[in-house]
C-alpha positions in Angstrom: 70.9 120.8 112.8 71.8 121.9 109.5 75.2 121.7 108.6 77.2 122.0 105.2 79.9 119.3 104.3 82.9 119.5 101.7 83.9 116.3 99.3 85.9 114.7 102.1 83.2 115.0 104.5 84.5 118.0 106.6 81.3 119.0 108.1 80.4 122.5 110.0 77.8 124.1 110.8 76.0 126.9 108.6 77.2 130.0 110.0 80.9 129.1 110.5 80.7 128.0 106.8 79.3 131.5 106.0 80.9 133.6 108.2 84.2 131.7 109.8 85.2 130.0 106.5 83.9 131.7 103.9 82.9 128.6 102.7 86.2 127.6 101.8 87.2 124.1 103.8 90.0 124.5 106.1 90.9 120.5 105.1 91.1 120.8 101.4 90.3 124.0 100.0 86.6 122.9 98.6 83.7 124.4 99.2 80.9 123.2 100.8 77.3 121.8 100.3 73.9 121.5 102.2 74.4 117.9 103.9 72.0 115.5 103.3 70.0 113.7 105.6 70.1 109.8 105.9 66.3 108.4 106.1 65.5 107.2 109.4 63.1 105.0 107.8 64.1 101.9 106.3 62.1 102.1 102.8 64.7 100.4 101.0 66.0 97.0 102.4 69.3 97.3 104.9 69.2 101.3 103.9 68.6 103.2 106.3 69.9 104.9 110.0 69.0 101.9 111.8 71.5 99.5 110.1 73.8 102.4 109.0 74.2 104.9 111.7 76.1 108.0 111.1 79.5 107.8 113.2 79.7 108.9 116.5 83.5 109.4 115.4 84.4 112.9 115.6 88.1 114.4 114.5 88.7 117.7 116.5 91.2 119.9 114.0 91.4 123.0 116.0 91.1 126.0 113.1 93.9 129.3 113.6 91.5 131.7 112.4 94.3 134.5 110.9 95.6 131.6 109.2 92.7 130.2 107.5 91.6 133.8 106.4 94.7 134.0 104.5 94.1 131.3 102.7 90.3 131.6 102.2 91.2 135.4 100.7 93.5 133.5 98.0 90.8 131.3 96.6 86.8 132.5 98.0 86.4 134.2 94.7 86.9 130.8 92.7 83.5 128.7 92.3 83.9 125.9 94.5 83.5 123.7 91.4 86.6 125.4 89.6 89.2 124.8 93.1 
């Protein structure tokens, strides 16, 4: 799945960051970026999925949609790298 991920590792997926968020985090006011994929393979020693695997942790942060488009609307038109 491709998903996009802010500096605190919020992480949606693609078209809630375009068309939900306006790729504004609801968490900090960041924008976000393409999330990288960890390699599977283990090409460099103890660096991989196998002996790191991404959490199965989730945080569930329900979004008020009327809310967050209030404060989206205040700061979408800054770059994300001038928030």
């Amino acid at each position: 799945m491709d998903a996009r991920i802010c500096s605190y590792e919020c992480t949606f997926c693609v078209s809630c960051v375009e068309n939900i968020l306006l790729n504004v985090c609801p968490n900090c006011g960041g924008g976000f970026e393409r999330r990288p994929v960890r390699p599977a393979t283990e090409r460099v020693k103890g660096v991989s999925l196998k002996v790191h695997p991404a959490t199965t942790d989730k945080t569930f942060k329900p979004l008020v949609t009327e809310q967050h488009a209030e404060f989206a609307n205040t700061i979408k038109s800054i770059p994300p790298h001038k928030r």
